[in-house]
C-alpha positions as CSV (number, residue, x, y, z in Angstrom):
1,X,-12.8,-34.6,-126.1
2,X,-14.0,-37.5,-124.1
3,X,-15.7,-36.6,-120.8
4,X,-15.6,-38.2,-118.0
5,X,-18.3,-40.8,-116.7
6,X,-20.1,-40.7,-120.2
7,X,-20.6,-43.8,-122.2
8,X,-20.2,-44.3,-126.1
9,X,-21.3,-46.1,-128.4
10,X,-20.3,-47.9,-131.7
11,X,-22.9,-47.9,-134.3
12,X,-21.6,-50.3,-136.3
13,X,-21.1,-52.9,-133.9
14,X,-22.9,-52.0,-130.9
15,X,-19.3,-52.1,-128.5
16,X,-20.2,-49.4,-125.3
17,X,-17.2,-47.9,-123.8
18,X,-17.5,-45.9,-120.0
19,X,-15.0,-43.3,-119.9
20,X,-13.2,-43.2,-116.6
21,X,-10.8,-40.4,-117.5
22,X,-11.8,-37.5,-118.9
23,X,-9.0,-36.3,-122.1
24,X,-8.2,-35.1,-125.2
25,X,-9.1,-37.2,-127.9
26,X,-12.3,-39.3,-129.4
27,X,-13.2,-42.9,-129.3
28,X,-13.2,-45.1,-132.4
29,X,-14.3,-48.2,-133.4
30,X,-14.4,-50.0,-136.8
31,X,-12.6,-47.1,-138.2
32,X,-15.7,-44.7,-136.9
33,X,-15.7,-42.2,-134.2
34,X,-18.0,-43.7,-131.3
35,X,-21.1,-41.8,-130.6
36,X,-21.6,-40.6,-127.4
37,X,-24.6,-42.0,-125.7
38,X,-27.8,-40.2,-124.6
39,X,-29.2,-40.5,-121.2
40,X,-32.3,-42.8,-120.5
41,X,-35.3,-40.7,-119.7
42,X,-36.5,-42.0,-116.1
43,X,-40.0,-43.4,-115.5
44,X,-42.7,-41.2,-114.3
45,X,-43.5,-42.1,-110.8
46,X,-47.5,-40.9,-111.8
């Protein structure tokens, strides 16, 4: 299912996709299912 406001990610050819409407359904790119993208840790403000 792809959720809304997440990004994904081919790893074969490095195409990033936004999702802006949340569905049934997966994202695929060169014949792969995208991966979905994990958020980047913040800076600590130390």
């Amino acid at each position: 299912m792809a959720q809304l406001g997440k990004r994904y990610k081919c790893e074969e050819c490095g195409t990033e996709v936004l999702c802006t409407k949340g569905g049934e359904g997966t994202f695929v790119c060169c014949d792969k299912e995208m991966k979905l993208q994990e958020p980047k840790p913040l800076p600590s403000s130390d």
